[in-house]
N, C-alpha and C positions, 0 to 999 in steps of 0.2 A: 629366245631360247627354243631349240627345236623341239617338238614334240614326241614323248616316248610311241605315242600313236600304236597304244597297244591291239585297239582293234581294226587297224589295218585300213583307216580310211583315208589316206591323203588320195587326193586324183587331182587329174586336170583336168581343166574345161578352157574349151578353145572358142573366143568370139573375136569375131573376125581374123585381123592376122596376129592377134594375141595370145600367148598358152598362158594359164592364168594356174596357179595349184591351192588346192583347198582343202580342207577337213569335211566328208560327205559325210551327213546326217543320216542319209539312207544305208548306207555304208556299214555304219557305225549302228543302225537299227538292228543289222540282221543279228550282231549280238546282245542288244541293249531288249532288244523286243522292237512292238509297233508300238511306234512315237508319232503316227500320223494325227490324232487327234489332239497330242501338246498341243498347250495356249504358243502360238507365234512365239510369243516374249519369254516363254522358255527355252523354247528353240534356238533364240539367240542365244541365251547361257548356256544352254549344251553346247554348243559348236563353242566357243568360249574356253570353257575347260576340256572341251575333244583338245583344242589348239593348244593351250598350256600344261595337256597330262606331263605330268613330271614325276609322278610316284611320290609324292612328299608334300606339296602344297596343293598336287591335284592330283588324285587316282584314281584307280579304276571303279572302288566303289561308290565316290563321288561320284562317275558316269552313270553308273547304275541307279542311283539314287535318282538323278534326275528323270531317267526312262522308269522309275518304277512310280515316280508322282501320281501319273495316271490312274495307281489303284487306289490311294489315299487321299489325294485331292488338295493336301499338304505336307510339309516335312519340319523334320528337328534339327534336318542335317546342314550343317555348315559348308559354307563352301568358299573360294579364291576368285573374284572374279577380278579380270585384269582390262577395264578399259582401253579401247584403242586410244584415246587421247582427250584433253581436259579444257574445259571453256573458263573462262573467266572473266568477270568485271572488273571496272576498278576499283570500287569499292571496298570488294574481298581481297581482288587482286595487288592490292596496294601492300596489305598486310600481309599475304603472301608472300612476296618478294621479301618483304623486309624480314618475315621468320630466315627465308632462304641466305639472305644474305648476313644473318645471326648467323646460322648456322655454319657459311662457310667463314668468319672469324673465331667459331667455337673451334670450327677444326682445324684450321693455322694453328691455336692456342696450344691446342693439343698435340701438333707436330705431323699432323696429318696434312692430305691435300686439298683445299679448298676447291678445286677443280669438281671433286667428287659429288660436290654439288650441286649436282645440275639433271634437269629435266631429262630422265631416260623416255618420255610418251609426250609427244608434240603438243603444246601449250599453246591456246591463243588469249592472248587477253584485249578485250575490246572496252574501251573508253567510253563509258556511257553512261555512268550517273554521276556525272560531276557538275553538267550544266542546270542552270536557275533558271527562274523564268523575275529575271529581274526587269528586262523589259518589253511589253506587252502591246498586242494590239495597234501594231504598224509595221512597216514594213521595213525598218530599220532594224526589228530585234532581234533576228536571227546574229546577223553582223555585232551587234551592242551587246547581245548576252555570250557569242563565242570569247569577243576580247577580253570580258569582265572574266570569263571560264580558264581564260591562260593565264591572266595577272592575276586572279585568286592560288591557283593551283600551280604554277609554274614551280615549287619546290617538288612536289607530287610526279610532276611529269619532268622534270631530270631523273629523276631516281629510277621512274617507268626508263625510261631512254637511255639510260645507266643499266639497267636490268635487258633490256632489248639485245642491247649489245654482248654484256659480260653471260650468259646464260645459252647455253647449246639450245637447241629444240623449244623455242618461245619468240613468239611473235606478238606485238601490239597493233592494233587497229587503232588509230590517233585519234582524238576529241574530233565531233564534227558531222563524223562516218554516219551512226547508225545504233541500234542496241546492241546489244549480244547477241540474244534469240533472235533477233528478226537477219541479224546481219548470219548467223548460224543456217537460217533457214537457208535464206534466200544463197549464198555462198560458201561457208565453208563446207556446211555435210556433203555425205554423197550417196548417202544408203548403203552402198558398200564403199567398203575401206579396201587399200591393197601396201602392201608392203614389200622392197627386194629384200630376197636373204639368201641368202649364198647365190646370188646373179641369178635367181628364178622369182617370179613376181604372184605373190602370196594375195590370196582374195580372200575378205572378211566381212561378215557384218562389220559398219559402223556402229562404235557404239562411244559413250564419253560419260564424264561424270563432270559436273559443271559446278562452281562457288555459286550459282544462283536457283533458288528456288526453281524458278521455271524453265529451269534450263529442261524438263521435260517439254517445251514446246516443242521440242524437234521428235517427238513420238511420233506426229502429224506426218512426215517424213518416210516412218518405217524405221529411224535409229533409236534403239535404246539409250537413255539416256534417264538422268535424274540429278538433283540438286543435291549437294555435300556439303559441309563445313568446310573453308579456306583450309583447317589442318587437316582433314582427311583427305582434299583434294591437295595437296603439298605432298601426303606420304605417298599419294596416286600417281604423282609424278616423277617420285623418287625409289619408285619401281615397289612399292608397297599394292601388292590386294588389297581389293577392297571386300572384308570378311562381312561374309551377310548368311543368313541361313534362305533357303529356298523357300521363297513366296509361296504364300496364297493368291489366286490370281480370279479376280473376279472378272467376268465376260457382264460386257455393257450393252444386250443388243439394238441396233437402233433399226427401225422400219419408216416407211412413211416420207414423206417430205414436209418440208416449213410451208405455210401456207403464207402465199403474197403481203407484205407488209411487213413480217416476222424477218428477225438475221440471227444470226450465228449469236451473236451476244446473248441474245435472249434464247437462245439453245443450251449456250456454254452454263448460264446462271441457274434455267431448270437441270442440268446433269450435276450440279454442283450440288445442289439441293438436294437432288437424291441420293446421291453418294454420301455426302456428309452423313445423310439421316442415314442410310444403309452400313455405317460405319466399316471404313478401307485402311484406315491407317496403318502404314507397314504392310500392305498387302500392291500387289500388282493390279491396275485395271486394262482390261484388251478391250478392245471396240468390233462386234463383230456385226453380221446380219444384212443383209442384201439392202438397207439403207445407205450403205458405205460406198454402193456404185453411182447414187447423185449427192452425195456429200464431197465439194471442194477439198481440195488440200487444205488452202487459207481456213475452212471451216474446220475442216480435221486439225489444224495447230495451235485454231483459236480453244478448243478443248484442249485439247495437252497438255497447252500452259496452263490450265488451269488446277493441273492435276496437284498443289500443294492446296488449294483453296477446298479441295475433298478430300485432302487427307493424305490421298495414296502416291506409294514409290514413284509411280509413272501411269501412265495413260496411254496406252502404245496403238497406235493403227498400223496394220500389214501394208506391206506394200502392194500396188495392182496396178492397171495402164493408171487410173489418176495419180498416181504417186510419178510414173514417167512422164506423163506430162505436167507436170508441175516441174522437172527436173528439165526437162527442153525449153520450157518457157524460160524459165531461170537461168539457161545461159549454159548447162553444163557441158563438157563437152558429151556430142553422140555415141564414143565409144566407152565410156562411164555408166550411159540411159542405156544400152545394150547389156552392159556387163550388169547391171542392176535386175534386169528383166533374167537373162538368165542363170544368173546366178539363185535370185530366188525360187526361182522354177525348181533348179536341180537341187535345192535342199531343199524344198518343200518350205517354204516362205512366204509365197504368192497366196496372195487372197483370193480364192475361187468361190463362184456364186454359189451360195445354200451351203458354203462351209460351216461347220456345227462344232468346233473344238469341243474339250470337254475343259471344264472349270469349277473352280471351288466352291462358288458361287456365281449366281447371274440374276441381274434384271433386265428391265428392258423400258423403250421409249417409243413412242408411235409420235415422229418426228411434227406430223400434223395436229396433237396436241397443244404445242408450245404457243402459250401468249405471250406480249407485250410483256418485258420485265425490267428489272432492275433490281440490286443488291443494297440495302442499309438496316438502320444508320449506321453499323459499323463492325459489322461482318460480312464476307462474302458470300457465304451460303446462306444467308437470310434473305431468299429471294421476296420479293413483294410483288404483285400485281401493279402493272402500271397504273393502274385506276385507284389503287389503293395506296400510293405512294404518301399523299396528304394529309389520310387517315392515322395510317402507321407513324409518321411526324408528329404528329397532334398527340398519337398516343406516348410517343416517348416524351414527350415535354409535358403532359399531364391534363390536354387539354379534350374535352369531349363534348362542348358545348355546339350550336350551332347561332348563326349569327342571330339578335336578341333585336338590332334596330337599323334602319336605315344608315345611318351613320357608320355601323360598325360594320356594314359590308363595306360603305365606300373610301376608310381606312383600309380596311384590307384590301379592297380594288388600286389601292395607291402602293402599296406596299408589294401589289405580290403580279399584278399586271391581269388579272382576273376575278371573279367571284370564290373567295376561300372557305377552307373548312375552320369552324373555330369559333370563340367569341371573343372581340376584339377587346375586351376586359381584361380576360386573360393574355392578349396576345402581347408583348412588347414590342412599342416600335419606337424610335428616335431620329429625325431630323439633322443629316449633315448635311454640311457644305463644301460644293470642289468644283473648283474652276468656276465662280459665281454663282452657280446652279445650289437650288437647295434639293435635296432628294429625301426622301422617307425610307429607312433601312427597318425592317421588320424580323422577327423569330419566324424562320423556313425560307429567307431570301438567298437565292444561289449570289455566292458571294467569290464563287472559283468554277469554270467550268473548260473542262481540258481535257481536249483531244488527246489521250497519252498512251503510253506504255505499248511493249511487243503484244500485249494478247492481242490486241482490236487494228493497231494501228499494222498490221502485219498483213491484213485481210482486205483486200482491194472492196471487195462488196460492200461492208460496212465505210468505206471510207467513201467511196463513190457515192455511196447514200448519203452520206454527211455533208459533200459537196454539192451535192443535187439536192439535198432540203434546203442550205444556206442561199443557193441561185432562184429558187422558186418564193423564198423569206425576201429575200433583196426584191424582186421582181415586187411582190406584192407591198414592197414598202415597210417593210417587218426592221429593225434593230434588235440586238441586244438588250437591256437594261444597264443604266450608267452603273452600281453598283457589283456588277459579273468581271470577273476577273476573268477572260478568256483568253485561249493557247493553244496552239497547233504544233504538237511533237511531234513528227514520225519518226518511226525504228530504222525506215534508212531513206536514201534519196532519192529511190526508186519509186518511193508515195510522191513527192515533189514533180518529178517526170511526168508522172501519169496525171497527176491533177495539173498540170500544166497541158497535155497533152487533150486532157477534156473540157479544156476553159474555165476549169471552178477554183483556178487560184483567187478570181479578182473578187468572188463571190465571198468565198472566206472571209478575204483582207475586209471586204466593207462590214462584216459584222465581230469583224477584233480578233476572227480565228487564223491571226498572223501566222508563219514559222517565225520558232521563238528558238527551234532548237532541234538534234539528231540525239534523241537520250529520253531518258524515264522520266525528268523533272517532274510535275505531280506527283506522278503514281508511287515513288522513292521520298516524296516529301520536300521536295526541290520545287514547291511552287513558288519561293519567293513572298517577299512584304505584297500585304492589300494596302492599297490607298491611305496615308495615314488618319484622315478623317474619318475611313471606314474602320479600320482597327481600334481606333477610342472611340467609339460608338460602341463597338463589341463590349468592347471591358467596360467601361465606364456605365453600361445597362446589361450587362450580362446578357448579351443575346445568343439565343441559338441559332447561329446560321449552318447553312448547309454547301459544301462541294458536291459538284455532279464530275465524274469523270470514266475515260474508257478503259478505267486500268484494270489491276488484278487485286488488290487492296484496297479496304477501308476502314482499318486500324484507328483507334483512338491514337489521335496525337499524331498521325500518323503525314496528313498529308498538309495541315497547317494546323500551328497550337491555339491557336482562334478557333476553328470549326470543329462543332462537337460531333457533327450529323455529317455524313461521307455516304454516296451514293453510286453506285456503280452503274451505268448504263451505254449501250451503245453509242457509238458518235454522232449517229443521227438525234439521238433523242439529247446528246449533251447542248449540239445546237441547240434542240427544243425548247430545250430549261435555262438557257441561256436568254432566249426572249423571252419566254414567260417572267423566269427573274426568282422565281419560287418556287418551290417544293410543295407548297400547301395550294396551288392551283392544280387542281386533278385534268392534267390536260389532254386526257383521254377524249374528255367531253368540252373541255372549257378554253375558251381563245387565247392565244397565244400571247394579244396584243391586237392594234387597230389598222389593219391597213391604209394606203395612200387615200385609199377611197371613202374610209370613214367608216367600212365597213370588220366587223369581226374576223377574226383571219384561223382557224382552226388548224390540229395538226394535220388535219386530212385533207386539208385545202391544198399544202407542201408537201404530204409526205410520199417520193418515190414509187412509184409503181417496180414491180420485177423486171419490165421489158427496160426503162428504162436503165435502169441500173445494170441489166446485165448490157447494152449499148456501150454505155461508159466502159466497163469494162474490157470490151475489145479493143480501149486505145492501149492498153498496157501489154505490151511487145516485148521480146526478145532482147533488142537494140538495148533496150532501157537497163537492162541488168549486167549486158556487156559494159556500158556506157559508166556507170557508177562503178564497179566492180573492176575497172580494170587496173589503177591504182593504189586498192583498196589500204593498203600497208605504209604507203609514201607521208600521207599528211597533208597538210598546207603549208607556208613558207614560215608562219611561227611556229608548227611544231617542229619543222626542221634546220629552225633557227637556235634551236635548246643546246647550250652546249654536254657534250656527251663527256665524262670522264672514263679513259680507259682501265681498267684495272680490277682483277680479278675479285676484289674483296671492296667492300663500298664506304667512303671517307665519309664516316659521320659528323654530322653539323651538331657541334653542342647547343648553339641558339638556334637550331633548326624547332618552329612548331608543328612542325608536319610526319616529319620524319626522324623517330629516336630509338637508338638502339637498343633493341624491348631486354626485357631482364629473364626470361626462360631459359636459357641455353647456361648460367652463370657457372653454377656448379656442375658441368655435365661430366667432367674429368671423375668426380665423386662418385661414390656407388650411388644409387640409388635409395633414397632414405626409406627407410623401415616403414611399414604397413601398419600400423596398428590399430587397437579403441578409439573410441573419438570421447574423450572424458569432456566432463563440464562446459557444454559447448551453448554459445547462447543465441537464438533466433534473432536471425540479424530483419528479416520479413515473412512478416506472416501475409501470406497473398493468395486471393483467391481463384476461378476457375479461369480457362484462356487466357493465361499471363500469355502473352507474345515475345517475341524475340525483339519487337521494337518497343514493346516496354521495359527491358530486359536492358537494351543498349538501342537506342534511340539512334535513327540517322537522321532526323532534322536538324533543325534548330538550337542554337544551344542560348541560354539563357545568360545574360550577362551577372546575373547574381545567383547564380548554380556554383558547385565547386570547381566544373570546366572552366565559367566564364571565368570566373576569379582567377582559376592557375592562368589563363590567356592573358588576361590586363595584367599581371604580375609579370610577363613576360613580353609585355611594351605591345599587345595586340589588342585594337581598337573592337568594342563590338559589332562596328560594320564591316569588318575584318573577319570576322568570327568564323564566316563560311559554316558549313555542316557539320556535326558527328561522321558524319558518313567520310565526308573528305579529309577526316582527321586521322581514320585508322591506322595511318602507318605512326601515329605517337601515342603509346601504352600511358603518357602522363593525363591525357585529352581522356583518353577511352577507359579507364577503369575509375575516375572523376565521374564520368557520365553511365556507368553502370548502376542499372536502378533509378536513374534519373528524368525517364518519362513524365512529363506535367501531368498526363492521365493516370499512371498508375495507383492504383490503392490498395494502402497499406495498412492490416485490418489491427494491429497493432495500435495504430492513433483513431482507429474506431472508422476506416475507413475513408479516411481522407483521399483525395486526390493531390501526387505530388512526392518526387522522389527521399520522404523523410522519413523515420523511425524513431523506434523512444530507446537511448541507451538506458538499459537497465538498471546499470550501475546507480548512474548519477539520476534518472528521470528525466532526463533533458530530450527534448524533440530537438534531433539535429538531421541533415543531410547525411542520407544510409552514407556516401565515401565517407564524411567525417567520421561517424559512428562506427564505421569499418576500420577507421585508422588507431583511434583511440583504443578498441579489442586488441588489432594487431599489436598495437603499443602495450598494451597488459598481459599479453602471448595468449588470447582467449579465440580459441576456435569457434568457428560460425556456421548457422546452419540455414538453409531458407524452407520453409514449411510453404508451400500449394496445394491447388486443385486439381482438376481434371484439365489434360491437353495443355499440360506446363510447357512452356515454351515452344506455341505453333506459330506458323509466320516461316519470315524468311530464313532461309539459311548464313545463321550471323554467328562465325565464329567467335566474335566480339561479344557477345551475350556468355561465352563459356570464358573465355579467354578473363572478362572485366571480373567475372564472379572466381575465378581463382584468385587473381591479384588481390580482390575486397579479402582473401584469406578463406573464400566460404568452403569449408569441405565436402561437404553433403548439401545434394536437396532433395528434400521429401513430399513427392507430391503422388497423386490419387492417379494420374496416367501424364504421360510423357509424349512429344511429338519425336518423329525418327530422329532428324535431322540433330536436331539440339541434345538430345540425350545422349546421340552417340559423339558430339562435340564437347559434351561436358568430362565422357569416359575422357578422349581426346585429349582434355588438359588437367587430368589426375581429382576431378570433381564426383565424387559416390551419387548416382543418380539412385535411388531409394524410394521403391512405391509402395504406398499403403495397400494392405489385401482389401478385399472388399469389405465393407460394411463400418471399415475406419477409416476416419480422415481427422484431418484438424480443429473440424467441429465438433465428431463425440468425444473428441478427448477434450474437449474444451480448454482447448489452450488460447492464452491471452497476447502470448511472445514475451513472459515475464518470466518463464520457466528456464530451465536447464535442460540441457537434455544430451545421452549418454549413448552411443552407437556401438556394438556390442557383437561379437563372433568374428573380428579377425584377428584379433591377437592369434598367432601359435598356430594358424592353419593353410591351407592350402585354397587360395581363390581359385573357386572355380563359378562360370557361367549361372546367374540364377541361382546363387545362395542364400540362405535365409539369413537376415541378421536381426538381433533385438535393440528395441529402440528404449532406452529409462526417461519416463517424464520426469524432470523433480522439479516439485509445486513449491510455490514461498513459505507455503503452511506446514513444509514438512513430508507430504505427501508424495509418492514415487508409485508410477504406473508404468508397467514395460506390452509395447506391443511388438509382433514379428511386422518384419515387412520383408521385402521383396527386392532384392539387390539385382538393379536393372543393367550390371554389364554382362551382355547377353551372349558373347562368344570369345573362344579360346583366344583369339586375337586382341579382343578386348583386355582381356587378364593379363597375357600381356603389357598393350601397350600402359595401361595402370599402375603394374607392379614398379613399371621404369620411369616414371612418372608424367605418359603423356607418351602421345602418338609420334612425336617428333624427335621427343628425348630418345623414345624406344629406337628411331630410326638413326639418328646422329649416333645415337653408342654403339650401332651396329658398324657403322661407317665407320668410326672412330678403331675401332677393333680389327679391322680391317676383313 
């Protein structure tokens, strides 16, 4: 849509023999004022809405408001921003598709054109957490886990291949490729974006909004970008703003450099740390400060991704020559890395040394502080001191003794591959068997340890370190531990390249750090079965073991329903913990294991020097990213062996388990149903503080006697069959079964249990929350879910909104909210509801045995941020009303609510023509 371009800024800019036309920022200053000192990542949103002024979705005092930030440091004001184009997994993206292709049967139904339905902002969705790591530690499992990955999912991926086809402006990346983010990085962005429109070639920031949380790694880049809910990013593509009010932008400055031995990992985990504790959520972070001129790209994106793990929108770095050369090295074309250089130049986008923006707030890091780190047991911003990792173990299992007798060191020397912390009293250990071998499995034995996910696996430094500890471990005669589950994912095959290219494939293979796969597998909870002698060892003594892995997660329940203790660390140090074998070996100071020679083998015997690893690093070329990247779209000969149905609208399979015609779109012909009180509604879970999104709606494992598995074997599937939650998204009968249904969650209702149950009040029975859900629906009794603080952080899982409307829940009441998920619950007609301060679900001392009564919308007018009253009613008779805090936070939201959801609101739009 052309721009009203009321202040007069369209120009050209000419590089090489290209005339490019743009929206000038400087331009647009001399009426807006000096904008020189905006955060960058405003910058991008003003030129943004300079491009989409339309006098109605974007006007002139919208511009204003952005140029006047500067005096207030904040704003109230809402605004439209309109992404250049949208990322996707498949995960989200499955369910995605499947809404869209609801949608166009809703409007066939309706006499409309199903046509209508289709991506107006270029889509890519990239296949990448669907692979297991079902087999491990040889050189066979790449090949043995892709095959297992097609004949699991092969319904999943007709439908993708069904969707590829029937949908304009959407592309799929086939199983195999790479991740998202790292394949985003390395390939699709471009820093700037260009578009024809009326035969003149249009130059823009990139920017996108992404179904995955960290689809901010691409901040690292210079692109705007940030994780959305699958239904906000659907109405994103279906030519819907995405309504947000103008950040707060906090400046991150960095100085100094890492001191040799130190990586990005252990950089990313202390920024985390202080973010978190600095509280950003809902707020913008820029990276700014003459540290930026020796900080990598790879190290600038291993932050970025990180940027859901502290809270905030995004994590943005300016572009500057590191950002073009990271773009040359990457393959892109030269006249792209020109148009990039100066394009930001002439808006004022380039990063200049001792630039000082101004921001809402700022801290800072003196790069040479950072030690040796890692993230547990089961958050990411609970950084621990590598020395302290043992300690911190010990303390969450309840232990603080120190060893009492000879004996109970050399137990623990059996069990943990060193001298531990603890008293082997306390310690639980048990004796299996496998492969003839008996072995001793203890409480803090690394039981999973994997190279995974885009944050780490994206970053040559860290990876070449991990290859270069494993060849200097082999060398000195170092293994593994028989009980370590280990795995080599990388985000694409341009890690494979380069570690071929440096000779540390063969080094890996010998210590189990096979490729097993191009996908998230751990860090998504895709690690697959342990050994089954190791697994009944777990349950059958109730042991604490631990994962070590290089992800961005470590969520209860999260990366296997075995492991209580999930640890986040470097890839170099996953090797580490992989030979040591334990988490209660402090291997800061303590050996690894016994070399060839008889002799003690320490981390510092193995661990990389900087010259070396920056060596290694110069095998990773050019070549190598032309090389993978050049039929990045095509597949292998099974993916293109899927047969494709042609046809506008998608033939649903009744005995399909993968994919069913979800039930939101039913009534859309209907008006919209009435607004009203929420009477007699009963606490379907009372849940405490950091519920996640993967407590919420689980992507691992489903349990064969959960209300999923049951609907599955009822439906002739075997539980080795079962595959994921994750890979079940595109069936609403799978996924709102498995809503609530985390093995970790607790439900303060049965007194804090862990395990997706509830007490129905009626009868007093502890049933499974769906059952318990079904039986209210059954009785037409509305449902409510009572929280804590940072209800629903974690991934961006519209399945988490999506399970808890279907359960029938209307409202949830919690003490604060994560972005993503609050505005996914607005999304599908759920009242997000925050307690004011100084009340929550404890001073009202509710039990979940109550009623309770939602009050101020009969008869009025929603608008953003209204107050409603809440009525306790106690058994005893007793009724207490408190206000709270109605968290749908902009005009857009009222809205899409009033119509019953982000998608209804868009389909009646369409529908109406």
């Amino acid at each position: 849509m052309p721009s009203l371009d009321s202040l007069n800024s369209r120009r050209s800019l000419v590089v090489g023999a290209q005339t490019y036309q743009y929206f000038s920022l400087p331009e647009a200053a001399k009426t807006l004022g000096n904008i020189d000192q905006l955060p960058m990542s405003l910058k991008v949103l003003l030129e943004n809405l300079l491009r989409w002024e339309d006098g109605k979705t974007v006007t002139g005092a919208d511009l204003q408001a952005m140029a006047d930030w500067l005096n207030s440091r904040s704003s109230e004001r809402e605004i439209q921003y309109r992404p250049a184009r949208v990322l996707m997994q498949d995960f989200t993206g499955v369910p995605a598709v499947v809404d869209l292709a609801a949608m166009r049967e809703a409007m066939a139904k309706a006499g409309g054109d199903p046509q209508k339905i289709n991506p107006l902002s270029p889509v890519d969705l990239v296949i990448d957490h669907s692979v297991m790591v079902d087999r491990f530690a040889s050189p066979a499992a790449f090949g043995e886990n892709v095959a297992i990955e097609m004949q699991r999912n092969s319904e999943r991926y007709a439908f993708l291949r069904w969707g590829q086809h029937a949908f304009a402006n959407f592309r799929v990346v086939p199983p195999g490729t790479g991740i998202c983010h790292q394949v985003n990085l390395e390939y699709l962005a471009s820093s700037v974006w260009t578009r024809v429109e009326d035969g003149q070639t249009l130059a823009f920031p990139d920017t996108l909004v992404g179904t995955d949380s960290h689809t901010t790694m691409i901040n690292g880049l210079g692109v705007l970008g940030w994780g959305v809910g699958g239904i906000e990013a659907e109405a994103a593509m279906l030519g819907q703003p995405v309504s947000m009010l103008i950040p707060e932008v906090i400046g991150f400055k960095l100085t100094g450099k890492l001191k040799e031995g130190i990586t990005a990992t252990d950089l990313v985990l202390t920024v985390t740390q202080m973010l978190r504790s600095k509280g950003v959520v809902g707020k913008f972070v820029e990276f700014y400060g003459d540290g930026l001129a020796d900080l990598p790209l790879a190290d600038r994106a291993t932050i970025a991704n990180m940027a859901p793990e502290y809270g905030a929108t995004c994590g943005f770095f300016p572009v500057d020559a590191i950002t073009l050369g990271y773009l040359r090295l990457s393959g892109r074309p030269e006249q792209t890395v020109k148009l990039v250089e100066a394009y930001c130049k002439a808006q004022g986008l380039w990063r200049e040394q001792g630039q000082e923006p101004v921001f809402s707030d700022s801290l800072a890091l003196d790069m040479d502080s950072v030690e040796a780190s890692l993230a547990g047991p089961k958050r990411p911003q609970d950084r621990v001191a590598l020395s302290r990792v043992g300690k911190v173990f010990d303390e969450f299992i309840g232990v603080h003794l120190t060893p009492s007798s000879n004996e109970e060191s050399r137990l623990l020397d059996e069990g943990g591959g060193g001298a531990a912390v603890g008293s082997a009293a306390q310690i639980a250990a048990v004796d299996y068997e496998h492969e003839g071998q008996t072995h001793r499995l203890m409480d803090g034995a690394v039981v999973i340890a994997a190279i995974t996910s885009c944050t780490n696996t994206s970053n040559p430094s860290v990876m070449m370190a991990a290859g270069l500890l494993a060849k200097k471990a082999v060398e000195k005669g170092l293994q593994r531990k028989p009980w370590v589950k280990s795995s080599l994912a990388p985000g694409s095959k341009v890690v494979t390249e380069y570690f071929n290219a440096a000779g540390l494939t063969h080094y890996l293979d010998q210590l189990g750090f096979s490729l097993v796969g191009y996908g998230c597998t751990t860090c998504i909870g895709n690690s697959g079965p342990l050994l089954e002698p190791i697994e009944q060892a777990i349950q059958q003594h109730d042991l604490t073991v631990a994962s070590v892995l290089s992800g961005n997660r470590n969520f209860e329940g999260r990366v296997h329903p075995l492991v209580k203790t999930n640890w986040l660390a470097s890839p170099p140090l996953v090797v580490a913990y992989a030979l040591a074998g334990s988490v209660r070996v402090d291997i800061s100071k303590e050996a690894l294991g016994q070399g060839k020679d008889g002799q003690p083998v320490y981390l510092k015997d193995i661990w990389p020097s900087q010259r070396e690893i920056a060596e290694a690093i110069l095998k990773v070329d050019t070549a190598m990213f032309h090389k993978e990247y050049a039929e990045v779209f095509a597949g292998d000969a099974q993916w293109q062996a899927i047969a494709v149905p042609q046809a506008a609208t998608y033939a649903w399979q009744a005995d399909s388990t993968y994919i069913q015609h979800p039930p939101f779109f039913e009534d859309i012909a209907e008006a919209p149903p009435h607004i009203g009180d929420i009477h007699q509604a009963r606490i379907l879970a009372l849940l405490g503080d950091s519920v996640t999104t993967d407590h919420i709606s689980p992507a691992g494992n489903i349990k064969a006697d959960s209300p999923a598995g049951r609907y599955l074997r009822e439906q002739g599937v075997e539980p080795v069959d079962f595959n994921s939650y994750g890979s079940r998204r595109g069936n609403h009968e799978v996924m709102m079964r498995g809503t609530f249904a985390n093995i970790r969650i607790r439900n303060e209702m049965l007194g804090g249990e862990e395990g997706g149950n509830t007490l129905h009040v009626p009868s007093g029975e502890k049933l499974a929350i769906y059952d318990a859900a079904m039986r209210y629906q059954d009785a037409g009794t509305p449902l409510v879910v009572v929280a804590g603080k940072e209800y629903g952080t974690g991934s961006s899982r519209d399945w988490a909104a999506k399970g808890t409307n279907l359960l029938g829940v209307k409202a949830v009441i919690a003490e604060s909210f994560e972005r993503i998920h609050r505005s996914n619950l607005v999304g599908m007609g759920v009242l997000p509801l925050q307690f004011k301060p100084g009340q929550d679900r404890q001073s009202l001392h509710l039990t979940g045995r109550e009623t309770l009564g939602i009050h101020g919308l009969d008869g009025v007018e929603l608008h953003p941020h209204m107050q409603l009253m809440v009525e306790v009613s106690r058994e005893d008779g007793t009724r207490e009303s408190v206000e709270v805090l109605c968290r749908i936070d902009t005009l857009n939201e009222v809205e899409y609510f009033k119509a019953g959801g982000i998608l209804h609101y868009v389909l009646r739009q369409l529908i109406a023509g």
